[in-house]
MARMIVEX-796143 format. One record per residue (C-alpha): x, y, z. Coordinates in steps of 0.5 Angstrom, whole numbers, plus 500, padded with zeros to 3 digits. Each point is the difference from the previous one (the first is absolute). Layout:
XYZ
...
//
This chain:
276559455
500492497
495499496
498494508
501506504
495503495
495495500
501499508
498509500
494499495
497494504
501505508
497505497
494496496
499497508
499507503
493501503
498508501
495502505
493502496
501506497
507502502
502498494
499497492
501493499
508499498
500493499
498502492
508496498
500499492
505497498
505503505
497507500
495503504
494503496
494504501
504505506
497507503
506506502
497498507
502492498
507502499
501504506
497494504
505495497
505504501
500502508
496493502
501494495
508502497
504501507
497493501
501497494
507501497
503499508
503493499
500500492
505506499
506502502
501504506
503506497
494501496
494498505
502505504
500507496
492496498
499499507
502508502
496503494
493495501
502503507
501507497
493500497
496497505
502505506
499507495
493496499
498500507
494503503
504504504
507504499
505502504
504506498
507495504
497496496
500503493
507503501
502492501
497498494
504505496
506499502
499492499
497500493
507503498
504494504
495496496
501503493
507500501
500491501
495500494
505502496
505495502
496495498
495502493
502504494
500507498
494499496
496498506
501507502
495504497
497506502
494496504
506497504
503507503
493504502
500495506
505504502
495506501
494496503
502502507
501506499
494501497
496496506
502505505
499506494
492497498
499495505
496493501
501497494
493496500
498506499
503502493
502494497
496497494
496494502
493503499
501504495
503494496
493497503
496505496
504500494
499493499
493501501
499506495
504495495
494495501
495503498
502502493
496497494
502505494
508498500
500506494
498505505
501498507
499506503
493500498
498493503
505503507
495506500
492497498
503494505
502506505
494504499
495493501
504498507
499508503
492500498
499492504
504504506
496506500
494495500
502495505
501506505
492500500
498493498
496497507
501492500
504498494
507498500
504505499
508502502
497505506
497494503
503493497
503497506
508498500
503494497
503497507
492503504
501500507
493503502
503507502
500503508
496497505
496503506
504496505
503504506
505494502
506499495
499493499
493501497
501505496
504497495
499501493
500493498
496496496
502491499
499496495
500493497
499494503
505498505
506495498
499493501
502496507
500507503
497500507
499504506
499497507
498503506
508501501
502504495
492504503
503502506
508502497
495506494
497502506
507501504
503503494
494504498
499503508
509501500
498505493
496504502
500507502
494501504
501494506
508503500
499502507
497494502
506496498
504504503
496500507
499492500
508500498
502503506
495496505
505494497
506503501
497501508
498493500
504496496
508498499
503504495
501494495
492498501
496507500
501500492
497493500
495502505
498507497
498496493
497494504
495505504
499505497
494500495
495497506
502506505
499505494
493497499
499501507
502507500
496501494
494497505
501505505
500506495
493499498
498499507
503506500
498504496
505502498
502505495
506496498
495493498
498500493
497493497
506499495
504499506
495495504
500497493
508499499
501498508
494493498
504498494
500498493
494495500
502497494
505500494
500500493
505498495
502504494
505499494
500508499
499506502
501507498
502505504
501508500
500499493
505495499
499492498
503494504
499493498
501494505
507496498
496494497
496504495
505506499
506494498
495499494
500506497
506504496
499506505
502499508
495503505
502496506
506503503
500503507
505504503
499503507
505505502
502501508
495494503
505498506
504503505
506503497
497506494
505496495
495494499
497500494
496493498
499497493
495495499
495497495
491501501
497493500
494502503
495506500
496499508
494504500
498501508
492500501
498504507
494501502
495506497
503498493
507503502
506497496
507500498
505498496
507496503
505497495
503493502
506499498
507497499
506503502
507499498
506500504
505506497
506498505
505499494
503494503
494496499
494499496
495498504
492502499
498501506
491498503
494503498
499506504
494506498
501508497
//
């Protein structure tokens, strides 16, 4: 690689932004080599950044075995393992060797080198590989070097270090409102399980920062998050399918979709009216609540959700992590649509009896090829 070549890798890998805890901040390039990386950190180069990073700086007979063994990697380390699969990869990682060869040394071929033959085999002999790789106990390890204070003996300082971590744990187990491991709460805390029947009030979502300056709501953008909200929610399927038919009765074919979105939220509300008359079993007051609609909206520049940290693009371009990328899979009519987009805003719905949730505002890219487009702001 030139030395040009060279800086134009350094200076796209020192630009890379990973989602919160995916992975170590890979941007530490001192003086033209990376330091302060983890094993984890170097499986991540090598499938994610590497591929993408050499494809217009080295020739192509040397970019496509890379190209084949980051692939080669991230396919043994998958979440799921197909046996089809494995045989594959046992038959390509040698195709692959064999193109190494070609263009790299004899010195380059060590032992390390050809016991890639073998991990296929022995994903179908052990299986998942998450579940025996050495991440953790590396992690442990780490954590053991730390606690030495005598270098003379280290295995004393690891077992007195050890001893002292067992006892606070056997205490913490009993200790009642002190902040121990049983009861801190997690680093991205979304307030755990709510009560809610409706799916769409029952997320496990918690806001957070004060919303992006210029950032508005209007009486528009109610009416679309209260469509959108009542079209993804499974209780009121049933509901929609029945308005949906009197449309098509009433309708053309080119209006009944306009008209069913137009109309529905009102004669869902009537009908919810006519439930509680009723008496019916089916009525329940989170669903009168969702038929009124939001009564206000309240923005947000973060949220957590299930765990995970999502930050608007304006703050998130701030930070060395990113956090704001959206990806929907199978949101149009063809099931091969997926849809990738940037968070802008964190829209908080307030109903009535103190019912909420949480909707992302964001802004959607075309993923056509021939054009590079960003399309309108929709919801998520």
């Amino acid at each position: 690689m030139k030395p040009n070549d060279k800086k134009d890798f350094l200076k796209f890998v020192s630009s890379i932004k990973f989602p919160d805890g995916y992975a170590s901040n890979i941007v530490n390039v001192d003086g033209g080599k990376f330091t302060g990386l983890k094993s984890h950190d170097c499986h991540v180069f090598m499938q994610r950044l590497l591929p993408v990073g050499i494809r217009h700086l080295l020739p192509e007979d040397v970019v496509k075995p890379i190209m084949s063994l980051s692939r080669f990697f991230s396919q043994l380390t998958a979440k799921t393992l197909r046996k089809t699969d494995m045989h594959q990869l046992r038959h390509d990682i040698v195709q692959v060797l064999c193109k190494f060869e070609m263009i790299l040394p004899p010195a380059f071929f060590t032992s390390m080198i050809h016991v890639m033959v073998h991990l296929p085999e022995e994903a179908l002999l052990a299986g998942l590989v998450n579940y025996r790789w050495m991440y953790p106990i590396e992690r442990l390890l780490g954590e053991l070097k730390k606690t030495v204070r005598n270098r003379v003996k280290p295995e004393g300082s690891i077992i007195e270090a050890w001893v002292q971590y067992e006892s606070l744990t056997f205490c913490g187990m009993y200790l009642q409102d002190v902040d121990t491991a049983f009861n801190r709460p997690q680093r991205n805390n979304d307030e755990g399980v709510r009560n809610e029947k409706l799916s769409v009030f029952a997320q496990r979502t918690r806001p957070f920062g004060d919303p992006v300056r210029g950032e508005s709501f209007f009486i528009n953008d109610m009416e679309v998050a209260h469509w959108f909200v009542l079209n993804n929610c499974d209780k009121i399927m049933p509901y929609l399918d029945e308005h949906e038919e009197m449309m098509k009765r009433e309708y053309p074919s080119h209006l009944y979709a306009t008209k069913h979105r137009e109309l529905f939220p009102q004669w869902f509300l009537e009908t919810v009216n006519k439930l509680k008359s009723s008496n019916s079993p089916t009525y329940s007051e989170e669903l009168y609540n969702l038929a009124l609609g939001p009564i206000r909206a309240e923005l947000f520049s973060g949220c957590h959700v299930n765990g995970i940290k999502f930050l608007g693009a304006t703050r998130d371009d701030k930070l060395c992590r990113q956090n704001s990328s959206v990806h929907v899979p199978s949101g149009g009519e063809s099931t091969d649509i997926d849809f990738y987009g940037k968070l802008t805003t964190v829209v908080q719905l307030l109903y009535k009896d103190r019912f909420q949730l949480i909707i992302f505002k964001c802004q959607w890219f075309d993923t056509n090829p021939n054009t590079h487009e960003v399309l309108k702001s929709t919801m998520a």
